[in-house]
PDB file of N, CA, C and O in Angstrom:
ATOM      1  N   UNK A   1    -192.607 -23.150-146.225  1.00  0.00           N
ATOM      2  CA  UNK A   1    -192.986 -22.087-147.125  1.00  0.00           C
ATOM      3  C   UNK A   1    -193.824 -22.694-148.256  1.00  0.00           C
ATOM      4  O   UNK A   1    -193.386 -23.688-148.835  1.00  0.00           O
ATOM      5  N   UNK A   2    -194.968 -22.176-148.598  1.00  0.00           N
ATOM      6  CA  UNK A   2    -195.662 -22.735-149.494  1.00  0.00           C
ATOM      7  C   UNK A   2    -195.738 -22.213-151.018  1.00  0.00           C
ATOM      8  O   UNK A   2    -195.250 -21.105-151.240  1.00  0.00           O
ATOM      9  N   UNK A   3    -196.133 -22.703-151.745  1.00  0.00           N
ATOM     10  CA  UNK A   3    -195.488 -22.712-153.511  1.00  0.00           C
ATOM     11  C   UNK A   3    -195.878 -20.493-153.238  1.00  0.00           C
ATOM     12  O   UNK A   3    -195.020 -19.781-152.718  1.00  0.00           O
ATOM     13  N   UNK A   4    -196.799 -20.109-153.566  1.00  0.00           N
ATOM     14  CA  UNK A   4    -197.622 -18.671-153.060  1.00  0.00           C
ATOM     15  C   UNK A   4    -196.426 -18.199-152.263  1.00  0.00           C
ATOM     16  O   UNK A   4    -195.860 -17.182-152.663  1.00  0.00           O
ATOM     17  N   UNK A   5    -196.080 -18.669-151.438  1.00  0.00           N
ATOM     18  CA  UNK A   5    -195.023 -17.661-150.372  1.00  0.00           C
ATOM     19  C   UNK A   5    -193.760 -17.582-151.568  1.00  0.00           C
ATOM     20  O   UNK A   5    -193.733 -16.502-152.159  1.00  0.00           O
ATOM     21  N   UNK A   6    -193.052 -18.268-151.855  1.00  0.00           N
ATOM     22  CA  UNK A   6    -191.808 -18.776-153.020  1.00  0.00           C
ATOM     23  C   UNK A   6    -192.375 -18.043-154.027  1.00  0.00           C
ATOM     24  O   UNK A   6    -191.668 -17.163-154.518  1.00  0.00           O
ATOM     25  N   UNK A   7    -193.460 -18.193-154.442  1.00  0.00           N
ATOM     26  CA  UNK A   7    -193.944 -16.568-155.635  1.00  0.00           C
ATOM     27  C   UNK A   7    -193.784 -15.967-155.697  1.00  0.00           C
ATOM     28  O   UNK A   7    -193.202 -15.491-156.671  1.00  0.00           O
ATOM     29  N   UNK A   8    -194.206 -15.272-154.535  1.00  0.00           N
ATOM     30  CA  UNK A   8    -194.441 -14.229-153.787  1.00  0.00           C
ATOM     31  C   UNK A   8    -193.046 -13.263-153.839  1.00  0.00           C
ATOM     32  O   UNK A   8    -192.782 -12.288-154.543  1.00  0.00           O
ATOM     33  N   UNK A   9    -192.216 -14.009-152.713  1.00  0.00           N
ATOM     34  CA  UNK A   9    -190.620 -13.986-152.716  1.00  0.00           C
ATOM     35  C   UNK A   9    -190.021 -13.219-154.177  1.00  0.00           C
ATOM     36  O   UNK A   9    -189.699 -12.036-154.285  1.00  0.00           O
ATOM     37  N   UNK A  10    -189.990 -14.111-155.073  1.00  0.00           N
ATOM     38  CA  UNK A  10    -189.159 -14.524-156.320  1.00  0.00           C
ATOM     39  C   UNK A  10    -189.570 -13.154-156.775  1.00  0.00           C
ATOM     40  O   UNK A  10    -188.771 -12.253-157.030  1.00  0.00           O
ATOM     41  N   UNK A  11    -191.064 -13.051-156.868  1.00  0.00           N
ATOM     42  CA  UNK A  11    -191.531 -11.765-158.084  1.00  0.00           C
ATOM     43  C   UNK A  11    -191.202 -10.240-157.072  1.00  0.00           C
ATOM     44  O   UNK A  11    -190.798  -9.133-157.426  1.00  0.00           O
ATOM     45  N   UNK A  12    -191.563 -10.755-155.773  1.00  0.00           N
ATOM     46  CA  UNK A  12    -190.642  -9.409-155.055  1.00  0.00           C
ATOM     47  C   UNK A  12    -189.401  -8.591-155.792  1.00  0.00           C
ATOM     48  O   UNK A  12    -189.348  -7.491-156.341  1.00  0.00           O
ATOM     49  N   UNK A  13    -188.259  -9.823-155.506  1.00  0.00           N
ATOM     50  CA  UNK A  13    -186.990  -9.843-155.756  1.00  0.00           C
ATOM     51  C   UNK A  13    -187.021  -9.186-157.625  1.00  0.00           C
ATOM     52  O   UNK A  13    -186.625  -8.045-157.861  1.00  0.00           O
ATOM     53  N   UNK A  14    -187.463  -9.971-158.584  1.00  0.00           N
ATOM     54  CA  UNK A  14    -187.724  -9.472-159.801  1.00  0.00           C
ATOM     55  C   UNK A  14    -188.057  -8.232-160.313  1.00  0.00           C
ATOM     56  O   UNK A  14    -187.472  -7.675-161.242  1.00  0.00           O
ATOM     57  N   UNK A  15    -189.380  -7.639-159.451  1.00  0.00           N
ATOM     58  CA  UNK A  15    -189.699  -6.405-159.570  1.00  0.00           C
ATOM     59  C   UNK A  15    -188.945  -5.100-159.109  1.00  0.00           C
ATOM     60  O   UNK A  15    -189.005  -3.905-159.398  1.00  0.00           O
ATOM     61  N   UNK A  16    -187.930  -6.182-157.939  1.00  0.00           N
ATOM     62  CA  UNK A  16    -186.929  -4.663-156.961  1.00  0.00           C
ATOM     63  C   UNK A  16    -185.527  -4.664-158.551  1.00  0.00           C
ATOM     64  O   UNK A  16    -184.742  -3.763-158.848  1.00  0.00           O
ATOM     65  N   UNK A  17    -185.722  -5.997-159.208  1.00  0.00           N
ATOM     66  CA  UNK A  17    -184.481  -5.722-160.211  1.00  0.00           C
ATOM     67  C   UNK A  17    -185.082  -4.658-161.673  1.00  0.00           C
ATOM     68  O   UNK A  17    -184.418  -3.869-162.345  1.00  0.00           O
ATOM     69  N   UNK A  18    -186.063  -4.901-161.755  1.00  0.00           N
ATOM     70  CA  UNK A  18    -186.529  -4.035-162.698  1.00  0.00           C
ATOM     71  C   UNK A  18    -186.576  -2.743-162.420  1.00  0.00           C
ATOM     72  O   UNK A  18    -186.038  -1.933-163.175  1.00  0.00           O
ATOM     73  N   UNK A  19    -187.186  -2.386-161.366  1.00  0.00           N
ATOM     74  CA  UNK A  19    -187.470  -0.659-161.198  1.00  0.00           C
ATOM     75  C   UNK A  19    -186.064  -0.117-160.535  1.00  0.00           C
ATOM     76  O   UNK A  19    -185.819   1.085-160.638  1.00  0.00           O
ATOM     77  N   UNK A  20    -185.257  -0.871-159.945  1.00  0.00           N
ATOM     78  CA  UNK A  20    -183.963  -0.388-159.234  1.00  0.00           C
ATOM     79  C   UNK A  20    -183.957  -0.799-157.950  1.00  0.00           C
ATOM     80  O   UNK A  20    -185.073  -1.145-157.561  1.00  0.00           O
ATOM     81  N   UNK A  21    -183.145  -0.878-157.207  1.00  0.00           N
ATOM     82  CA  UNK A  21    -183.217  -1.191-155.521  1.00  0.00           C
ATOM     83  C   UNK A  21    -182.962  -2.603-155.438  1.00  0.00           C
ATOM     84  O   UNK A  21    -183.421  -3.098-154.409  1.00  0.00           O
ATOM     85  N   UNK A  22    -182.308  -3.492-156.288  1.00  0.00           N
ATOM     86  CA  UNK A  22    -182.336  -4.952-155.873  1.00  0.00           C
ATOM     87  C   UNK A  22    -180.544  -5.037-155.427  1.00  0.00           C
ATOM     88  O   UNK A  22    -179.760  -5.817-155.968  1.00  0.00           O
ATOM     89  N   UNK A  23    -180.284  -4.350-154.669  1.00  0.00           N
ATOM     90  CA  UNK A  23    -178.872  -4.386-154.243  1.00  0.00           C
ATOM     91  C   UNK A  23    -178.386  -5.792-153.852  1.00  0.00           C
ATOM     92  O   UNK A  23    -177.270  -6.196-154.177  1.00  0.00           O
ATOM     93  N   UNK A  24    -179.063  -6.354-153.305  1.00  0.00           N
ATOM     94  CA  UNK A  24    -178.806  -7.661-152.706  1.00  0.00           C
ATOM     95  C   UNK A  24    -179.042  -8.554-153.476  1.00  0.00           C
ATOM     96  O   UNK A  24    -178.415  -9.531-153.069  1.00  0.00           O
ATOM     97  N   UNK A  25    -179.605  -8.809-154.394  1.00  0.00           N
ATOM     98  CA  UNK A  25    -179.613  -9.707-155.478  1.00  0.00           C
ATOM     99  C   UNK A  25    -178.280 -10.429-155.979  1.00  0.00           C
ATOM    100  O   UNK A  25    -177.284  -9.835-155.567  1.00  0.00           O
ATOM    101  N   UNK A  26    -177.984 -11.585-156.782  1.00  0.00           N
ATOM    102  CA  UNK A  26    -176.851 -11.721-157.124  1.00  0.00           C
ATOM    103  C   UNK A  26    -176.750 -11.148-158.283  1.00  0.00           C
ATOM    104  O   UNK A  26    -175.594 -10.753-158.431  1.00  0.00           O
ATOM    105  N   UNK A  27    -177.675 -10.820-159.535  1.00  0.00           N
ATOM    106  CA  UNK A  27    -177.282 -10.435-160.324  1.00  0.00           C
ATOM    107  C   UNK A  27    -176.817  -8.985-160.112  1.00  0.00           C
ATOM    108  O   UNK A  27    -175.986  -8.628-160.947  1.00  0.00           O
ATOM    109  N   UNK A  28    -177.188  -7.975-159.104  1.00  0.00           N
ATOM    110  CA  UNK A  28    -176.641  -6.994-158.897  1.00  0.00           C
ATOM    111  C   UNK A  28    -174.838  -6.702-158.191  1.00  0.00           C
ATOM    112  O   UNK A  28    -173.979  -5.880-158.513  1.00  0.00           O
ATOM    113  N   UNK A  29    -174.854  -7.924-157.021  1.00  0.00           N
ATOM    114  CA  UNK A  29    -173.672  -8.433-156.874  1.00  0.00           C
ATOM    115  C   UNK A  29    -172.527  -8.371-158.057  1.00  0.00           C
ATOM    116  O   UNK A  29    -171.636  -7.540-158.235  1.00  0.00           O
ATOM    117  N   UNK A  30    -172.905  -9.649-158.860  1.00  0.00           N
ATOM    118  CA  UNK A  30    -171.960 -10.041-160.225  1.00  0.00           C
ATOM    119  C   UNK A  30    -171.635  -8.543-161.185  1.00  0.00           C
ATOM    120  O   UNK A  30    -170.677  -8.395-161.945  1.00  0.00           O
ATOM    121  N   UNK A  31    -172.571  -7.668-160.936  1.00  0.00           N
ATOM    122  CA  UNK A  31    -172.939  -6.259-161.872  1.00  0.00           C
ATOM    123  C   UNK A  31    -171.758  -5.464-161.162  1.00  0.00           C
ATOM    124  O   UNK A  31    -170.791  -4.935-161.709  1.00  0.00           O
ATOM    125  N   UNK A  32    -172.053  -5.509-159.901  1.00  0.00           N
ATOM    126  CA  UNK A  32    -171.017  -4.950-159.585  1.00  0.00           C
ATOM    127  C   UNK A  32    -169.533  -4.781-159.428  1.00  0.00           C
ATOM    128  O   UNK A  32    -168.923  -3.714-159.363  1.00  0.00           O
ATOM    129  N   UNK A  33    -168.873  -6.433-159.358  1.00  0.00           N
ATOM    130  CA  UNK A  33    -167.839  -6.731-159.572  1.00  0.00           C
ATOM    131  C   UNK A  33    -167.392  -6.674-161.032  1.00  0.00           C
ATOM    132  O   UNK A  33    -166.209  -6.449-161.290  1.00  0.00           O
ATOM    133  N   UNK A  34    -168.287  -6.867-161.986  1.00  0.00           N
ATOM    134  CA  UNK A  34    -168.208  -6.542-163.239  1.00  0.00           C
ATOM    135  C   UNK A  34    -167.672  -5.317-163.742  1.00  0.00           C
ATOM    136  O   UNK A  34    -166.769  -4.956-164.497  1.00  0.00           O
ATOM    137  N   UNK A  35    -168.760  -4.712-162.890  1.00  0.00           N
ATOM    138  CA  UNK A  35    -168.348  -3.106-163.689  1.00  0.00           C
ATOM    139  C   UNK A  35    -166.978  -2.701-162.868  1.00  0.00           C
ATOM    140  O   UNK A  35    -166.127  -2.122-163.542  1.00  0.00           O
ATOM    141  N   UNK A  36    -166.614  -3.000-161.179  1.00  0.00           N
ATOM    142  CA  UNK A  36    -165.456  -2.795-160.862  1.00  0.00           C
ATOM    143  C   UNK A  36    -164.269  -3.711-161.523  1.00  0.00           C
ATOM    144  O   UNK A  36    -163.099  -3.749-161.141  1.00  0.00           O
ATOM    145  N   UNK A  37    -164.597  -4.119-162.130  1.00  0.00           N
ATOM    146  CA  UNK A  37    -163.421  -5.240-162.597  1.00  0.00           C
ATOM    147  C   UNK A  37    -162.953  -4.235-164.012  1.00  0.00           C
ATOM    148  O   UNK A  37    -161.831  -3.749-164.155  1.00  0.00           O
ATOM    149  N   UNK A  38    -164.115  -4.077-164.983  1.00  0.00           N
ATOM    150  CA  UNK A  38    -163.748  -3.694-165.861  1.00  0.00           C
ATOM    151  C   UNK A  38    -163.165  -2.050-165.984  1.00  0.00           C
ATOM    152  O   UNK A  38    -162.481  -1.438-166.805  1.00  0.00           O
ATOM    153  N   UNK A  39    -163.761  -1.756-164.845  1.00  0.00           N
ATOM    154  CA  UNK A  39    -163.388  -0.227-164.836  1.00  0.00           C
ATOM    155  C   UNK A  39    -161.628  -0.204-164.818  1.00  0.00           C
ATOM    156  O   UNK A  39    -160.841   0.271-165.637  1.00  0.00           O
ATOM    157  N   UNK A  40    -161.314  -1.167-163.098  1.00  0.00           N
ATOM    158  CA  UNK A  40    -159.541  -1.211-163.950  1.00  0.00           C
ATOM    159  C   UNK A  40    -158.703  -1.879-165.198  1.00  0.00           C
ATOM    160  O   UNK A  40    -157.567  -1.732-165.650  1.00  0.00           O
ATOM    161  N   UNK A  41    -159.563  -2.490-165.444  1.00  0.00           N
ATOM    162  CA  UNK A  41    -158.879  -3.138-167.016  1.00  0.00           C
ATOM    163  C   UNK A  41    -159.200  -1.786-168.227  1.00  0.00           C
ATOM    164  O   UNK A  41    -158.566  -1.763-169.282  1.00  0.00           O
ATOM    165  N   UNK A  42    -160.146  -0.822-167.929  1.00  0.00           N
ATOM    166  CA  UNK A  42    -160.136   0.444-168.767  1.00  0.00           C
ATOM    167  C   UNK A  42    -159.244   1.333-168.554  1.00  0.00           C
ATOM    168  O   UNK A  42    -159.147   2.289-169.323  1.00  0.00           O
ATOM    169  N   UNK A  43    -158.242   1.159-167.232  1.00  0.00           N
ATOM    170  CA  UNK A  43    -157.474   2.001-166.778  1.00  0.00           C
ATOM    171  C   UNK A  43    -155.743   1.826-167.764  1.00  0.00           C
ATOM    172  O   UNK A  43    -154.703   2.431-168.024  1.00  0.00           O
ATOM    173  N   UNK A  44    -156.567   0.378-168.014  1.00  0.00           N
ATOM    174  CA  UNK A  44    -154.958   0.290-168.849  1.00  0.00           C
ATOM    175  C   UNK A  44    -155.580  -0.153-170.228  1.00  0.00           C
ATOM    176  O   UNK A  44    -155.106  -1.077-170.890  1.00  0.00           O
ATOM    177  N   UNK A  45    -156.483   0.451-170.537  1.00  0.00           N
ATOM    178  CA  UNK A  45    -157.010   0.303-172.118  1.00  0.00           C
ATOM    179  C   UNK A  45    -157.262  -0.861-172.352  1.00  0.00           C
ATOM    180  O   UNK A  45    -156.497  -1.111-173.284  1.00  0.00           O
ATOM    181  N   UNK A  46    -157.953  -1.968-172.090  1.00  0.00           N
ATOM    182  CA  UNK A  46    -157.918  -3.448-172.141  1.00  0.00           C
ATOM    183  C   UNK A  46    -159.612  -3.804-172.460  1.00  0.00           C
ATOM    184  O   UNK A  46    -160.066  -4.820-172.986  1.00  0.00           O
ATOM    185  N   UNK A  47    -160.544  -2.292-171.819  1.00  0.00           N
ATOM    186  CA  UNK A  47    -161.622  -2.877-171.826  1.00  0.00           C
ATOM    187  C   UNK A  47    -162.824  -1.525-171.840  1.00  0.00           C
ATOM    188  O   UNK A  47    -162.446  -0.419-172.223  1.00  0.00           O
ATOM    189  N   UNK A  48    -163.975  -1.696-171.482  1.00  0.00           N
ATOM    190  CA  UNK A  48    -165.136  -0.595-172.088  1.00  0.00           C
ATOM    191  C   UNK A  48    -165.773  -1.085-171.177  1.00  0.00           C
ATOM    192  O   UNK A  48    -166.271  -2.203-171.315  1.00  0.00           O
ATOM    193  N   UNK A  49    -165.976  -0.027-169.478  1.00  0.00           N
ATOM    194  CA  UNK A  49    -166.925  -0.732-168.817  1.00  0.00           C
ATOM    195  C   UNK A  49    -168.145  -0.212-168.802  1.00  0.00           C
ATOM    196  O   UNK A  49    -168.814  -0.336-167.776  1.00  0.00           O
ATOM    197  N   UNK A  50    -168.695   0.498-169.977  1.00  0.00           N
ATOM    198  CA  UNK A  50    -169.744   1.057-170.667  1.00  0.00           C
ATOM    199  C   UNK A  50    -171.398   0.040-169.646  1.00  0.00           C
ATOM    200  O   UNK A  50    -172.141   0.339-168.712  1.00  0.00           O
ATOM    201  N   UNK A  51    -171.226  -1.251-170.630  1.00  0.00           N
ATOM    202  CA  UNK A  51    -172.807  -1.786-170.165  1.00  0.00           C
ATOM    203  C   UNK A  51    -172.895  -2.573-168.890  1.00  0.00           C
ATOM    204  O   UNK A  51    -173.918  -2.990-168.347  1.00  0.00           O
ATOM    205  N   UNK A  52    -171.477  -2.723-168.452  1.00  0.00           N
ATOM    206  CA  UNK A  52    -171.658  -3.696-167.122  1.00  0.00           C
ATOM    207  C   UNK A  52    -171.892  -2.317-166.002  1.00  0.00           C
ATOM    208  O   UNK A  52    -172.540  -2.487-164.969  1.00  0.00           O
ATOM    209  N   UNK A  53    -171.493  -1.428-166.230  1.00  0.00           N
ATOM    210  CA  UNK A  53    -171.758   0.000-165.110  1.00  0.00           C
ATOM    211  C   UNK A  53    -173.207   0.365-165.409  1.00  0.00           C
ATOM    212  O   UNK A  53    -174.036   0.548-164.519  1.00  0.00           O
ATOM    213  N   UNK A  54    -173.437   0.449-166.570  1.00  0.00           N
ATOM    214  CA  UNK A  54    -174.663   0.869-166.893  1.00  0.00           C
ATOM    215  C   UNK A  54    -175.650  -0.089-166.536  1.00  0.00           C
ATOM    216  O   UNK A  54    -176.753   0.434-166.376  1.00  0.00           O
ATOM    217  N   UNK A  55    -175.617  -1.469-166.336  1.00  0.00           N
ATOM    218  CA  UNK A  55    -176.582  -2.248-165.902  1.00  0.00           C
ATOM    219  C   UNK A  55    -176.666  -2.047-164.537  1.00  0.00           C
ATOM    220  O   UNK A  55    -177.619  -2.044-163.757  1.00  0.00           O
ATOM    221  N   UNK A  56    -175.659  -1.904-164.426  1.00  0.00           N
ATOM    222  CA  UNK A  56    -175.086  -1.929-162.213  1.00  0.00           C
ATOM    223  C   UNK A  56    -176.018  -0.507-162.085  1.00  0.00           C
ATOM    224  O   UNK A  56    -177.140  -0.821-161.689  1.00  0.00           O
ATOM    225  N   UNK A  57    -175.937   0.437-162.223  1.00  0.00           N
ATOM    226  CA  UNK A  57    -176.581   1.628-162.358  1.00  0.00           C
ATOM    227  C   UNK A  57    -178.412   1.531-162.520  1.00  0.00           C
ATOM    228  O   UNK A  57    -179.171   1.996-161.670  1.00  0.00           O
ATOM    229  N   UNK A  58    -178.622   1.211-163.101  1.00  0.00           N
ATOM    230  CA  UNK A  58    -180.137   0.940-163.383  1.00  0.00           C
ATOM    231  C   UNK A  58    -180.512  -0.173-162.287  1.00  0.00           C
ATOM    232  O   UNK A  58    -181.245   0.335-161.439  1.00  0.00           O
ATOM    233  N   UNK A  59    -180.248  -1.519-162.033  1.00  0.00           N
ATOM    234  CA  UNK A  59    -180.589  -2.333-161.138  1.00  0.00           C
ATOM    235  C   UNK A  59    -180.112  -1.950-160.141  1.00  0.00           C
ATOM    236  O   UNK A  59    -180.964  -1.262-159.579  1.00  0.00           O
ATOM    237  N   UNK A  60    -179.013  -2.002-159.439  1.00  0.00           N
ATOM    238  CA  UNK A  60    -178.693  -1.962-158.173  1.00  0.00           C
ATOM    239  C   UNK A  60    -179.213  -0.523-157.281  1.00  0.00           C
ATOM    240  O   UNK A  60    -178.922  -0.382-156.093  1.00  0.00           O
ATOM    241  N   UNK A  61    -179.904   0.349-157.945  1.00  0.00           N
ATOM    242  CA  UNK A  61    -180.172   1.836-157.408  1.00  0.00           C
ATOM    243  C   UNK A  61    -180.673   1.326-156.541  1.00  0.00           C
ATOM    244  O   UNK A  61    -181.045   0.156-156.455  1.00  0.00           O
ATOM    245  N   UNK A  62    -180.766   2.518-155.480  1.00  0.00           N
ATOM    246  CA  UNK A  62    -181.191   2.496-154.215  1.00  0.00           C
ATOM    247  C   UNK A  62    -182.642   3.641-154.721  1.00  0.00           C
ATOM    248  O   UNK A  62    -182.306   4.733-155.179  1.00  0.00           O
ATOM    249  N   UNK A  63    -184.127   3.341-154.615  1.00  0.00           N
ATOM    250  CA  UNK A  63    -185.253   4.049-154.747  1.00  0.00           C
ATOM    251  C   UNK A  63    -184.879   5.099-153.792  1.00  0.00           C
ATOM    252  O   UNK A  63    -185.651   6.031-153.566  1.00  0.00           O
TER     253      UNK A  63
END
């Protein structure tokens, strides 16, 4: 794979996290366990899963 292909790749992946649709990403991954994590720690008042859902929401959309 040449430096252009690995560009190429990377800014793909970047642009699917910006506009929405980067499901497969890890930062959408981590977003998601996040916001499921915190959602049950809100169940027993411990936590606010306000911006980790709200990030999961905006990145991980499906276009």
């Amino acid at each position: 794979m040449t430096q252009m292909e690995k560009f190429n790749k990377i800014s793909k992946t970047v642009l699917n996290e910006i506009r929405g649709g980067a499901s497969e990403s890890a930062n959408c991954k981590w977003a998601i366990v996040t916001c499921t994590h915190d959602t049950i720690l809100a169940g027993l008042g411990t936590s606010d899963p306000g911006s980790a859902c709200a990030y999961m929401r905006r990145v991980c959309k499906k276009n």
